[in-house]
VEXDREN-2710 file (C-alpha; in Angstrom, 1 decimal):
% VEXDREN-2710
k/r/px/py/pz
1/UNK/6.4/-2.9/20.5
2/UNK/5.9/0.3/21.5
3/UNK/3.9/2.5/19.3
4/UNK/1.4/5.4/19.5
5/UNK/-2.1/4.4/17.8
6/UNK/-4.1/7.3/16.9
7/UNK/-7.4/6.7/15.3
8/UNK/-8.9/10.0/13.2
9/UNK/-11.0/11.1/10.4
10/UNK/-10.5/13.5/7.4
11/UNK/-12.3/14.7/4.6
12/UNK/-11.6/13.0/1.4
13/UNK/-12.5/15.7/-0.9
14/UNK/-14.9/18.8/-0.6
15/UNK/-17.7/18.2/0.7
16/UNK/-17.4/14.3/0.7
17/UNK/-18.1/12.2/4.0
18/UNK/-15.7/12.0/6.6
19/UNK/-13.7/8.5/5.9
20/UNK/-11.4/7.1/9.1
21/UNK/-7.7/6.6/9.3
22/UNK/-5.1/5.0/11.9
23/UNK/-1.8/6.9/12.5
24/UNK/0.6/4.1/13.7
25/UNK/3.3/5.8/15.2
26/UNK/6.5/3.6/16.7
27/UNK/8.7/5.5/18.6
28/UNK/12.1/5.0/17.0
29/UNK/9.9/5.4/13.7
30/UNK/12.7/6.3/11.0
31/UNK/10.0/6.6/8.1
32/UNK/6.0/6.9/7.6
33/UNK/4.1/4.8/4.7
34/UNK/0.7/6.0/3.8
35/UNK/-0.3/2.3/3.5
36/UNK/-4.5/1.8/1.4
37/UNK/-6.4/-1.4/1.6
38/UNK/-7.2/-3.5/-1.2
39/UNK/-10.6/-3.7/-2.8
40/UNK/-11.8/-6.3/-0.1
41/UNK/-9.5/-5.4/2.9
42/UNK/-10.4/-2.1/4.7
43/UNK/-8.1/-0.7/6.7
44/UNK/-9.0/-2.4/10.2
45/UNK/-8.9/-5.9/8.1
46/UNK/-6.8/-8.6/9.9
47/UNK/-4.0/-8.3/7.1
48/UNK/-3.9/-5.1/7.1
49/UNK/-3.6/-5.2/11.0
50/UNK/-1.0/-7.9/10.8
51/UNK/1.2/-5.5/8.1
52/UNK/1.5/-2.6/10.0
53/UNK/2.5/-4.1/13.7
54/UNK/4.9/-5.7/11.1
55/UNK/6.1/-2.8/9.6
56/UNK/6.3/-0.9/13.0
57/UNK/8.3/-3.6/14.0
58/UNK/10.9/-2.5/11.6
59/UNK/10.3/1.1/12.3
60/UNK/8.0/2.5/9.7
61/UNK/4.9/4.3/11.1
62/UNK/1.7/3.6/8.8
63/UNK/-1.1/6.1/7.9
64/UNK/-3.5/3.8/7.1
65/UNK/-7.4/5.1/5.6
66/UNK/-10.3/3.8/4.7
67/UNK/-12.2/4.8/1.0
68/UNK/-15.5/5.9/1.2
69/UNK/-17.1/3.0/0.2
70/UNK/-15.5/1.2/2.5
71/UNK/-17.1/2.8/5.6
72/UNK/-19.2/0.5/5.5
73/UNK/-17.4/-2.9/5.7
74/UNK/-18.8/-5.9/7.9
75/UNK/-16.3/-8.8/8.3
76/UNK/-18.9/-10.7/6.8
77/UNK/-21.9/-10.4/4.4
78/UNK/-20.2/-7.0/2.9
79/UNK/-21.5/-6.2/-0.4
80/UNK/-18.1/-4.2/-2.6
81/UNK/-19.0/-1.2/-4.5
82/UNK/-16.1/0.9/-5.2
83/UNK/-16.4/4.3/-5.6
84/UNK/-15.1/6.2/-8.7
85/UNK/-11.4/6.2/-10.0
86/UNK/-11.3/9.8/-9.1
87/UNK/-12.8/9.5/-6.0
88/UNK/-10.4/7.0/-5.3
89/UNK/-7.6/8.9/-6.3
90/UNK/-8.6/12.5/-4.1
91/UNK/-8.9/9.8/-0.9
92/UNK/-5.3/8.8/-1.3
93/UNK/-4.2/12.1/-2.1
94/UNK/-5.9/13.6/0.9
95/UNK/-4.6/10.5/3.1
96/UNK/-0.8/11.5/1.9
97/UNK/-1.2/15.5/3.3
98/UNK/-3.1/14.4/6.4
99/UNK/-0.4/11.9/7.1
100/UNK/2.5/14.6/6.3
101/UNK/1.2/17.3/9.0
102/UNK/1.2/14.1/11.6
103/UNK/4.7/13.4/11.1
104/UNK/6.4/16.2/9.4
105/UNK/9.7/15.1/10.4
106/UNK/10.4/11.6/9.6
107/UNK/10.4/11.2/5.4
108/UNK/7.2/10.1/3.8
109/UNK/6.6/7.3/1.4
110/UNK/2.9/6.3/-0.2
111/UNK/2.2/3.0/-0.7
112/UNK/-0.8/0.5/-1.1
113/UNK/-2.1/-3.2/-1.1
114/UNK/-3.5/-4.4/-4.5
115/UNK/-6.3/-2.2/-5.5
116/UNK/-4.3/0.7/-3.9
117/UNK/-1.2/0.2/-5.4
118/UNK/-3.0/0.8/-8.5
119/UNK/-4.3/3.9/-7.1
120/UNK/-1.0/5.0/-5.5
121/UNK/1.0/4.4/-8.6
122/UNK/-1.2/6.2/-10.6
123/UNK/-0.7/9.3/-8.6
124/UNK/2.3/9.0/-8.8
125/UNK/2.1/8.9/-12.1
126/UNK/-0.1/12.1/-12.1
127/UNK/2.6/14.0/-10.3
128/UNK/0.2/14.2/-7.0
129/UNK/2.7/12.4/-4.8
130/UNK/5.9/15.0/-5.1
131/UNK/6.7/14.9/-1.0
132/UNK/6.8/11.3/-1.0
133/UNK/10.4/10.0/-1.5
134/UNK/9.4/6.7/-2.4
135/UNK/6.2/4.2/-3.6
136/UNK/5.1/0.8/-2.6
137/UNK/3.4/-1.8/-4.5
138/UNK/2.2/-4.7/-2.5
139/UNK/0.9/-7.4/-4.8
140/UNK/0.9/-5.1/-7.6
141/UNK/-2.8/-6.9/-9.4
142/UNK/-1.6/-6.7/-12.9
143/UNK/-4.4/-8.9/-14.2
144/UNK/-7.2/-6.6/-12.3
145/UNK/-8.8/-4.5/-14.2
146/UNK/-11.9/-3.0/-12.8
147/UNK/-10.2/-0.1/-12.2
148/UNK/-7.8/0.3/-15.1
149/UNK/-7.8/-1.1/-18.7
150/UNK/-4.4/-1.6/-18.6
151/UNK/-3.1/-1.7/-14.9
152/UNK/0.6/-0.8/-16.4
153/UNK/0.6/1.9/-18.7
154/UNK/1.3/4.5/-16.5
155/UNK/4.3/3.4/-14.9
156/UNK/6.4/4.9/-17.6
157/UNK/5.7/8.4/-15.6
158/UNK/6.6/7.4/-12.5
159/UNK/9.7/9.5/-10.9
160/UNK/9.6/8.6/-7.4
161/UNK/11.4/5.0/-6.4
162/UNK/9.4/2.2/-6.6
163/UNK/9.2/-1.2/-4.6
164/UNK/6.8/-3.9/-5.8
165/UNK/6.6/-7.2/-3.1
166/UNK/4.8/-9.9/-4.7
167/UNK/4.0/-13.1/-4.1
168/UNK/5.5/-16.1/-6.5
169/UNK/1.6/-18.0/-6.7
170/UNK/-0.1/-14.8/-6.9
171/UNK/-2.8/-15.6/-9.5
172/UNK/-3.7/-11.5/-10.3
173/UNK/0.1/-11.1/-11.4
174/UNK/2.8/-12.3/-13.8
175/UNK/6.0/-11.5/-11.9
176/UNK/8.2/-11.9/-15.0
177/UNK/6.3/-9.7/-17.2
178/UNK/6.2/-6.7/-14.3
179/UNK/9.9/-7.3/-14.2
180/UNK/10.1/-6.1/-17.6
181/UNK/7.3/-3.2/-17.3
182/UNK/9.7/-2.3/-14.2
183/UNK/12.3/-2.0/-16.4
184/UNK/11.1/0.7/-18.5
185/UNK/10.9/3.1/-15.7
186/UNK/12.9/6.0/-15.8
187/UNK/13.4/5.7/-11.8
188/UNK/15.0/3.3/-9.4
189/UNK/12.5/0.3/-9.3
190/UNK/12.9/-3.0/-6.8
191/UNK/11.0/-6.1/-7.5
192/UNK/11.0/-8.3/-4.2
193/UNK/9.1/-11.8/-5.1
194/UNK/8.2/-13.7/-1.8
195/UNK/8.3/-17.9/-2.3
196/UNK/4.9/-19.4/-1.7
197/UNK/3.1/-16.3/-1.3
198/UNK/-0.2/-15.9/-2.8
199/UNK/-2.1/-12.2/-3.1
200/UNK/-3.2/-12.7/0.0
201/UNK/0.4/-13.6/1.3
202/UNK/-1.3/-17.3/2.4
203/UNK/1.1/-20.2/1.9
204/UNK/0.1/-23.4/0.8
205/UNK/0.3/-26.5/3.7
206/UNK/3.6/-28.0/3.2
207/UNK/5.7/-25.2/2.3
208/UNK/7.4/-25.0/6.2
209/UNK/6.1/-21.1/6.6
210/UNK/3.3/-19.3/8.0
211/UNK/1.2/-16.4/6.5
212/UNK/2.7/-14.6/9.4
213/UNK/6.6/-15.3/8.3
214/UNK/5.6/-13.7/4.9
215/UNK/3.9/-10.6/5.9
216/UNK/7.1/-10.1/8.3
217/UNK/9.3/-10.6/5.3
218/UNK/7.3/-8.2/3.0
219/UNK/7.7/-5.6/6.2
220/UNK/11.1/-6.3/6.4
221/UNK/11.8/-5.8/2.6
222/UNK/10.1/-2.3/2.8
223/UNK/12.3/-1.3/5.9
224/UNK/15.6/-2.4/4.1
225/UNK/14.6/-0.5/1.4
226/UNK/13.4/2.7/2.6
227/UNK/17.2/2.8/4.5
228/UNK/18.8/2.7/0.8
229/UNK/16.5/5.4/-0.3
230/UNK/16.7/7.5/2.9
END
């Protein structure tokens, strides 16, 4: 694959410590996804590694950033305290304008992986993701809620198109019950359900499919889909 790799840092909000980001850059890139970690999985995580060579693969350049608090990850013995809601919320709002003045002229969609597709679609929700023609949900944690009381509520406000790709053994989420959040939303909404998948995206032994066949499906499903909305 070629692709350009840029590694950078930005200012999350005044006055707040520098955090890192990765600008992933394929050169017949068609779309860019400001893609956040989950809780556990900064953005130099194996997953999250494995998910954007994925998506590159199917031409979608990835901003991808780290929070504050996670600055500070070790692969192992890596104590989690998350920073603040709104500190979480000005991070992925300052990832989404860094990422548009890299790549000004290929559309831009924000997405995020569990914790941050709680954080993306609640900008969203807040209006604070206008230049984005699209949102992404990966394993959307509905049962989660040390974040939000009720992870859900603010879909209704959502404008922008929204993808969720779950995982049908994904113990943080009902599927059926997101379908019908989903379809309360005033704009175009996808649900794509992978078989086997749990939050992780790990299959169970048996199941005749690899962690890495559902992380390229989940990549494919968000370049199919960003060619209906583009």
């Amino acid at each position: 694959m070629d692709a350009e790799i840029t590694k950078l840092q930005f200012e999350p909000y005044e006055g707040g410590p520098k955090v890192s980001a990765i600008f992933q850059l394929p050169r017949d890139a068609k779309a860019n996804l400001v893609f956040g970690h989950g809780s556990h999985s900064p953005m130099n995580h194996s997953l999250m590694d494995d998910m954007a060579h994925a998506l590159a693969l199917n031409q979608v350049a990835t901003f991808r950033f780290n929070y504050p608090y996670s600055e500070s990850y070790q692969p192992s013995g890596w104590e989690v305290s998350l920073d603040s809601l709104e500190v979480l919320l000005e991070t992925a709002e300052s990832a989404l304008n860094k990422a548009i003045n890299l790549a000004d002229d290929i559309p831009l969609f924000v997405g995020g992986r569990s914790m941050s597709s709680q954080i993306t679609t609640l900008l969203a929700s807040q209006g604070r993701t206008l230049s984005a023609a699209g949102i992404v949900a990966f394993v959307f944690p509905m049962k989660w809620r040390e974040l939000l009381p009720d992870p859900t509520s603010h879909f209704t406000d959502i404008d922008e198109p929204l993808l969720c790709v779950q995982g049908d053994q994904d113990d943080l989420t009902d599927n059926d019950e997101l379908q019908q959040v989903l379809a309360q939303i005033k704009s175009a909404t996808t649900l794509h359900v992978i078989e086997g998948a749990d939050h992780r995206y790990e299959v169970p032994t048996g199941l005749n499919r690899t962690t890495e066949d559902v992380v390229q499906e989940a990549a494919s499903t968000v370049g199919d889909w960003i060619d209906e909305i583009i």
